[in-house]
KEKOLDREN-149314 format. One record per residue: x, y, z of N, C-alpha, C, CB in turn; residue in one letter. Coordinates in steps of 0.05 Angstrom, whole numbers, plus 5000, padded with zeros to 4 digits. Last residue first. Glycine has a CB too. Layout:
BEGIN
XYZXYZXYZXYZa/...
END
This chain:
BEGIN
586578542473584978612444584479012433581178442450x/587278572525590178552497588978582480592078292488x/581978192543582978382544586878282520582778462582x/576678252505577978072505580078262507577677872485x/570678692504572178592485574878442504573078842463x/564578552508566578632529568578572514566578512557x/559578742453560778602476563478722486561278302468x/554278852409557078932424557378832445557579202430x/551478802349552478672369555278792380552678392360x/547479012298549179022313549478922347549479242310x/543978912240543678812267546078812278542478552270x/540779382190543279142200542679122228546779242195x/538279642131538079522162540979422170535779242166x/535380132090538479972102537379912136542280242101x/531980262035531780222064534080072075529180072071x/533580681995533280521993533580452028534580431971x/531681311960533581171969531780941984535781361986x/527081521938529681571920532281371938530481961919x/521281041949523081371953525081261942523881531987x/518380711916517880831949519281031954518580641974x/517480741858518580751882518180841897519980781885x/512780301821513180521823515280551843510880641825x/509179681833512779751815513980001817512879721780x/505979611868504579701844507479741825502380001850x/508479581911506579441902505979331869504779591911x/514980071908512579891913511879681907510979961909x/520479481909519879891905516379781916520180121852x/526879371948524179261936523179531929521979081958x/531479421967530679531937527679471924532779381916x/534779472032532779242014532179441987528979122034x/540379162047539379432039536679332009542679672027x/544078952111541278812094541179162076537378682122x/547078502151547278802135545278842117549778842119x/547178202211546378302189546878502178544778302190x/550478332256550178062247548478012216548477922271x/556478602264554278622258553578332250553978832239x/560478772333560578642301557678742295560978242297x/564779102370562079142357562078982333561479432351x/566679152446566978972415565379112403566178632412x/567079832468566679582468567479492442564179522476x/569180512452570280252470570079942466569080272493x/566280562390566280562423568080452431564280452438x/560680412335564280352340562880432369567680602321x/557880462267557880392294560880402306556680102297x/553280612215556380612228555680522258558180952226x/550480592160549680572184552680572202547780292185x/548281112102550380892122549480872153553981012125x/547781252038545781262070547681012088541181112065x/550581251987550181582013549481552040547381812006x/553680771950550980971959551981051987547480791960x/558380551935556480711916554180721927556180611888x/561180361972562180631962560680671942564980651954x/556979981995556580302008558880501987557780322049x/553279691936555979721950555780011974558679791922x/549979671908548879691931551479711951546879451936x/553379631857550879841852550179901880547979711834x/555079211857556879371856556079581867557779401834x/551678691894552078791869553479081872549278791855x/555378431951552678521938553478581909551378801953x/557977911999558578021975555178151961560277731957x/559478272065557078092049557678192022553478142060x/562978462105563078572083562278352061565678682081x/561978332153564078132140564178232108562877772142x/560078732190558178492182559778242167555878612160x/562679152190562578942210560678742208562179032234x/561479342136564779232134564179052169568079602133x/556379502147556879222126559679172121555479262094x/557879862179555579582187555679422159551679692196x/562880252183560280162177559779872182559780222150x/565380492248566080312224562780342209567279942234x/568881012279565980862271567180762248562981072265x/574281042293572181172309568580952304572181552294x/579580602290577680722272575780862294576180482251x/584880582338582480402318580880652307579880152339x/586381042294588080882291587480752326591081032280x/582681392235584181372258584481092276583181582275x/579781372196582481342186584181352221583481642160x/574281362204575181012197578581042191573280852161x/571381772216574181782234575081502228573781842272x/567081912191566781702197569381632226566981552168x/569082522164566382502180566782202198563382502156x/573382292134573682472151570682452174574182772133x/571481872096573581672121574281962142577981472102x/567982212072566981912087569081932102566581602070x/572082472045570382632070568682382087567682892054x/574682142005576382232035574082422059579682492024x/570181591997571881811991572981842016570682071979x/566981111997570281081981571481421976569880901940x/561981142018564581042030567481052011563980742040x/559481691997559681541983562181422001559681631956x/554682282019557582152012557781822007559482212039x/549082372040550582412019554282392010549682632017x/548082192091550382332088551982492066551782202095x/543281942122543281982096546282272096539482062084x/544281502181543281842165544181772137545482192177x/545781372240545081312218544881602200542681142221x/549681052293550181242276548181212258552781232265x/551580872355550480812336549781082319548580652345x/557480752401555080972389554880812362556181362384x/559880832468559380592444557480822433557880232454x/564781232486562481172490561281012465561181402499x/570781392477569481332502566581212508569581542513x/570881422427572981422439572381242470573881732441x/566481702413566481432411568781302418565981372388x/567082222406566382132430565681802431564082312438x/568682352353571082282374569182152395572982562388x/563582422325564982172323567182112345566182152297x/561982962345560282722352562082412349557482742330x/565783412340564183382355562783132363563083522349x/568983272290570283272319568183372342573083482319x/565582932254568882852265569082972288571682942246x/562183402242561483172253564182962272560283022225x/564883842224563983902249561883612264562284192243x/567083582174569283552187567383732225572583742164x/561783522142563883262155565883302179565983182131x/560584072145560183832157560183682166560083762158x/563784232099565584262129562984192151567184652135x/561483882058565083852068564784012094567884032043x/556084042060556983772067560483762078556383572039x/556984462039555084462061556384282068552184432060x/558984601988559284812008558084742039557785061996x/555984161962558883991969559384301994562183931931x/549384001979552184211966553884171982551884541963x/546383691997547483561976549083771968545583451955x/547183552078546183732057547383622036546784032058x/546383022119548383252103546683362080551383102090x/542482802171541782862142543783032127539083002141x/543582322224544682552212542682542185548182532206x/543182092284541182062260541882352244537482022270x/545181712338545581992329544681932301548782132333x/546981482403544281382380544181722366540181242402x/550181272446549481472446548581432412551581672457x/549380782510550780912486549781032464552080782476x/550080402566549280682562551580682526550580952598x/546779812592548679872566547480142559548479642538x/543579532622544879682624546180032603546179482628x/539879072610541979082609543979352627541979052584x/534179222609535178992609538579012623534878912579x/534279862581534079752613534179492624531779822623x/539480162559539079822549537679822585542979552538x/539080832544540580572563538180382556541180632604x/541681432509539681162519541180922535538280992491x/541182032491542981882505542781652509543381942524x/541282292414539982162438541081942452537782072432x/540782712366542682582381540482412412545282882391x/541382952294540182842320541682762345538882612314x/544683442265545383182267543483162298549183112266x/540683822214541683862237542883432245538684062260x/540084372166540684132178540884042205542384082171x/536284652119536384702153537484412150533084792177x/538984892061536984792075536684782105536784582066x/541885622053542385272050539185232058545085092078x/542986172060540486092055540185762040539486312038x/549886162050547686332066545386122052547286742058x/552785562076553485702057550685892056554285512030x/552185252126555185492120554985652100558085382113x/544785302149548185072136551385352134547284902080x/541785602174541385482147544485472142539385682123x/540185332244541585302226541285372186541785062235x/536485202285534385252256537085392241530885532261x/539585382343537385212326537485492302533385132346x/547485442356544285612345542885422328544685942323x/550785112359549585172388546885292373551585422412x/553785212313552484952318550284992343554984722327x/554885622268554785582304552885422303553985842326x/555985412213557685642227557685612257556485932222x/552584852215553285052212555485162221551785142217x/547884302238550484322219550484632197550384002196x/547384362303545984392279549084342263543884722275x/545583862337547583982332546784082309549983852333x/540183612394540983692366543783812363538983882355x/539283212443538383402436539383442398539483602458x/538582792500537682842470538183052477534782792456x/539382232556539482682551538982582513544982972562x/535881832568537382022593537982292579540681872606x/530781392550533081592547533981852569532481712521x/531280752563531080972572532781182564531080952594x/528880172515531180332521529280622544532980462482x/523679772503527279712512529379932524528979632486x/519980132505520279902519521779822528519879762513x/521280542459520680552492520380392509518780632498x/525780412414523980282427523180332454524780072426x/527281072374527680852398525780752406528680922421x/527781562339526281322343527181162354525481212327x/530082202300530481912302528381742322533281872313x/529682522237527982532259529082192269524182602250x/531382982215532982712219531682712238536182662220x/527083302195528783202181530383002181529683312178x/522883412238523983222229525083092207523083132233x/520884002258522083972244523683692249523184202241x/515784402279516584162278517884002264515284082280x/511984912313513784822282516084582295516185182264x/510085072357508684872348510084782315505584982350x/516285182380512785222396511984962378510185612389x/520284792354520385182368517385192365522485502344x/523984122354521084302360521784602369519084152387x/525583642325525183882335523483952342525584012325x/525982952363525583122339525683452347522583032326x/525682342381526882582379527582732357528482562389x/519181882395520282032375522282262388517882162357x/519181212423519581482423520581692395521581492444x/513880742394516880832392516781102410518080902356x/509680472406511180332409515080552414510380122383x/505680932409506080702428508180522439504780572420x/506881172359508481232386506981062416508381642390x/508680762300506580782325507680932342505880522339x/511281072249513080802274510280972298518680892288x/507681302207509681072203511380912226511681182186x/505581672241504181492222505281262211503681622201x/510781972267507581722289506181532261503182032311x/510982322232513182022231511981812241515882032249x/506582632215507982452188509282272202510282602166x/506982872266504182742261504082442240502182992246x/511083242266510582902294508782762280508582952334x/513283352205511383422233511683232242508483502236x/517283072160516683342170516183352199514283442157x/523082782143520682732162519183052156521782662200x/528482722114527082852104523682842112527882782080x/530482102145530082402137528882412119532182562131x/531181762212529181782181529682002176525781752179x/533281112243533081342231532081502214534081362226x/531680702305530480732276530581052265527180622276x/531780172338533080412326532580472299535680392328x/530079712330529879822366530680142354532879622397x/525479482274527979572288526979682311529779772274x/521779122247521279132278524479272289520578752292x/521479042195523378942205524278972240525079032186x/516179152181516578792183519678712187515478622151x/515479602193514379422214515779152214511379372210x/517679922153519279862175517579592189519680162196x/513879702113516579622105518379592135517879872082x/508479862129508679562128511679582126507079382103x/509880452121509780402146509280082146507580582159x/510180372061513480482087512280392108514580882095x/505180332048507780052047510180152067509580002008x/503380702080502080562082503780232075499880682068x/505781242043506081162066504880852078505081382077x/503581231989506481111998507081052018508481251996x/500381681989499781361971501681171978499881371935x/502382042019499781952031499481682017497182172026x/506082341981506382062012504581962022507482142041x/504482071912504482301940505082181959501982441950x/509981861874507581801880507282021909507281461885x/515582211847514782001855510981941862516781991877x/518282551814516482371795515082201821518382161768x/520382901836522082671835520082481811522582521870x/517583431845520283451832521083221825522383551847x/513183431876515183521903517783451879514983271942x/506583501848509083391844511483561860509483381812x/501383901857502383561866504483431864501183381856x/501884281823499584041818500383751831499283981783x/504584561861505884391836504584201824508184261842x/500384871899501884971876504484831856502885191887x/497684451919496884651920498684851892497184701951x/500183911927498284011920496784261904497983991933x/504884201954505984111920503084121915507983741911x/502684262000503884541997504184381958507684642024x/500383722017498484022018500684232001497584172059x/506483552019504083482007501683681996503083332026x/507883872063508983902041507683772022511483832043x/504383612106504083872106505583982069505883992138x/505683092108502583112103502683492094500282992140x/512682832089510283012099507283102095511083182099x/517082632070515182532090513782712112516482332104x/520882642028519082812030517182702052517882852004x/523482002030523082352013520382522013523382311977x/525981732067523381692062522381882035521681742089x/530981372083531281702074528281652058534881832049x/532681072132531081092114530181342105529280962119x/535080592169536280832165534280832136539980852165x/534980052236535180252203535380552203532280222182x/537679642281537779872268536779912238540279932270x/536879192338537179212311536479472295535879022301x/542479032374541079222366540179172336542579442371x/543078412417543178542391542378732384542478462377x/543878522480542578372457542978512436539878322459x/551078622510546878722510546278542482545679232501x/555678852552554978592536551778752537555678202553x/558379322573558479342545556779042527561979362538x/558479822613556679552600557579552574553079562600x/563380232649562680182610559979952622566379952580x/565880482689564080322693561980232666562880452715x/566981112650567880892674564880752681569481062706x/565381412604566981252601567580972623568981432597x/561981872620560981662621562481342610558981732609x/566082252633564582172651562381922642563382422661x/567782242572569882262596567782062624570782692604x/562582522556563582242541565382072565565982312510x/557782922564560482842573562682582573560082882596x/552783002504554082822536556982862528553282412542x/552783632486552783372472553683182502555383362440x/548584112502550883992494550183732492552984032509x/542284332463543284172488545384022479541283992501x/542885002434542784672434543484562459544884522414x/537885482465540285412449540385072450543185562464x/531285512455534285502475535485442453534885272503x/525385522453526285352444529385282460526085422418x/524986162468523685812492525085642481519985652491x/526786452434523486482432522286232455522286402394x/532886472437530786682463527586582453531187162457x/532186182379534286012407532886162434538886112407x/530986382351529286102353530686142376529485812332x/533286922336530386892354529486632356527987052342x/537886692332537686842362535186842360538987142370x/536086542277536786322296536786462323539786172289x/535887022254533586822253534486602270532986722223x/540587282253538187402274536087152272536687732263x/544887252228543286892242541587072259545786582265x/546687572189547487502226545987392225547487682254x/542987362143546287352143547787322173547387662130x/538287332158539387132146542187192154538687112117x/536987982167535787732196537887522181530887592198x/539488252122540888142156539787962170541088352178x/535288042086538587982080539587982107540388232061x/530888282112530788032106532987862109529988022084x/531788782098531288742128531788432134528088832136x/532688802042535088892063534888772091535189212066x/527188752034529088572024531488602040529588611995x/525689202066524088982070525888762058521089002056x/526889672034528289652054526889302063527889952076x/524989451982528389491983527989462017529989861969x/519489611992520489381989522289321988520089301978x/519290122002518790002025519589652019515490072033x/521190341948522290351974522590172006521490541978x/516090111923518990051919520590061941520090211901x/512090491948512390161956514990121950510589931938x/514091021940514490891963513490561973513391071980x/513890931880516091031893515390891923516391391891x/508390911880509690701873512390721880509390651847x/506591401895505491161915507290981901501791061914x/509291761862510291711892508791581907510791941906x/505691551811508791481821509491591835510691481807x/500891821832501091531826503991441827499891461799x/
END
C-alpha cells in the first residue's frame, strides 16, 4: 500500500515539474503557435502605407465596453462550481446580456471594442454578425475574445488583422503576460478601409492586465510596437487599460508625451466636455484614443452610467462612446 502511494506521489511531482516547464519556456505557446494557429501576424508596414494618405471620411463612430465576464461558457463553469457567482456580485450574463445587447444597438457604433468576451457565440449575441465582423482568437475550436474587436461590414474592408500578445515574446499566441502564470492578454489589431471613401487606418482593442508586473511593461510593448505607427498611419484605439489618464504609464503606452502626441484621447479631442470628477478619464481605465498623420477631432465624448432595468449593474465598467472625425489637415499645420 505505501509503494502504490509512493509511486503516485512520485508520479505527481514529476507531473507538477512537467507542468512548471511547459509554463516557464512557453512550451505552451510553441505548441499554440506549430498546432496551425501560427505565430502572430506582424503588425502593417506603416512606412508603406504612409504615401498617398485619405485622410477626409465621415465620422467614425466608436465604443469601448469592458462587459465582465461575457461568456455563456464561464457562466456554465460559476454555475457549476460557484453556485453561480464569477466574484463581483453581479447578475449572470445570460440576465444581462439582452440590455448590453439594446445598450450597443442604440448607439449603432462602426467600431466597436469589448473585453473580457469569451467564444464567437457570446459576442454574435451582442453585435449581430450580419451586421458586424468579428476579430478574435482562435487555436482550432478555443476561442478567445478577450479583446475581441468589431467593424461594420458594410462600411469598412478589412485588409490584414491579427494579434500582439502582451508578453516576453509577443510573436507567441496564448501569451500568460511577463509575470509566470498571469492571465492571457493580447492587443487586437485590424487593417480597414472606409469603402466609401478610402481612408486606410488601423483599429486596435487592448485589455492590460490589473498587476502592475503586467501592465507596466505593457505599456511600454504597446508604445513602441503599436502607438509609433501612428506616426504614419491614422489609428483608432480602444480597451480597458487599467490605467488612469493622469499617470506616467498612460502618457507612456498613449505616446501623449511626444512631440505631436502619438494618440490623444477622445474626450481631450472632443474639447474636454465638463463631467463629474468621478467620469473624468484621470479617474477611470477604459479609453478611447485616436491620432496619425491626418486632422482628428471628436464630435462626441459620451460615458454612459446607466445600470440596468431593474437598478442592479450591467458590468463593473461603464460604456464609452465618442464620434471621431479626421480630415486633411491645413498645410503649416
Amino acid at each position: 500500500m505505501l509503494i502504490g502511494l509512493k509511486k503516485v506521489a512520485i508520479a505527481f511531482g514529476v507531473l507538477l515539474v512537467l507542468l512548471f516547464v511547459l509554463l516557464r519556456l512557453q512550451a505552451w505557446q510553441y505548441l499554440a503557435a506549430y498546432s496551425g494557429a501560427g505565430f502572430a501576424n506582424p503588425l502593417p508596414d506603416s512606412s508603406r502605407l504612409a504615401a498617398n494618405q485619405q485622410c477626409t471620411v465621415q465620422p467614425l463612430r466608436v465604443m469601448s465596453f469592458n462587459v465582465m465576464y461575457g461568456s455563456a461558457v464561464i457562466e456554465a463553469l460559476a454555475a457549476r462550481f460557484r453556485g453561480g457567482s464569477t466574484g463581483a456580485g453581479e447578475l449572470p450574463w445570460s440576465v444581462r446580456l439582452p440590455e448590453i445587447r439594446e445598450r450597443i444597438a442604440s448607439y449603432g457604433p462602426d467600431l466597436l471594442g469589448l473585453q473580457e468576451m469569451g467564444e464567437d457565440s457570446a459576442v454574435e449575441a451582442i453585435a449581430p454578425p450580419d451586421q458586424y465582423t468579428l476579430v478574435s482568437y482562435h487555436l482550432g475550436s478555443f476561442q478567445y475574445g478577450d479583446s475581441a474587436l468589431l467593424f461594420k461590414t458594410a462600411r469598412f474592408e478589412r485588409l490584414d488583422s491579427g494579434q500582439l500578445w502582451l508578453g516576453d515574446t509577443p510573436e507567441l499566441p496564448m501569451s500568460l503576460g511577463f509575470r509566470p502564470l498571469s492571465m492571457i492578454r493580447y492587443a487586437n489589431w485590424a487593417l480597414l478601409r472606409d469603402k466609401a471613401s478610402g481612408f486606410t487606418f488601423l483599429f486596435v482593442n487592448s485589455h492590460f492586465d490589473n498587476a502592475g508586473a503586467n501592465k507596466e511593461p505593457s505599456a511600454s510593448l504597446f508604445r513602441e510596437r503599436i502607438a509609433r505607427l501612428a506616426r504614419d498611419i491614422p489609428m483608432v484605439v480602444t480597451g480597458d487599460f487599467n490605467t488612469t489618464a493622469d499617470t506616467e504609464r498612460y502618457r507612456r503606452f498613449s505616446g501623449i508625451d511626444a512631440k505631436p502626441p502619438l494618440l490623444e484621447n477622445a474626450y481631450t479631442l472632443a474639447g474636454s466636455p465638463a463631467v463629474a470628477a468621478a467620469l473624468h478619464p484621470d479617474r477611470r481605465i477604459d479609453h478611447i484614443l485616436a491620432g496619425g498623420p491626418c486632422g482628428v477631432a471628436a464630435e462626441q465624448w459620451l460615458l454612459d452610467t446607466r445600470p440596468l432595468k431593474n437598478g442592479q449593474m450591467m458590468s463593473d465598467h461603464d460604456a464609452l462612446s465618442a464620434s471621431l472625425r479626421f480630415f486633411a489637415k491645413t498645410v503649416g499645420k
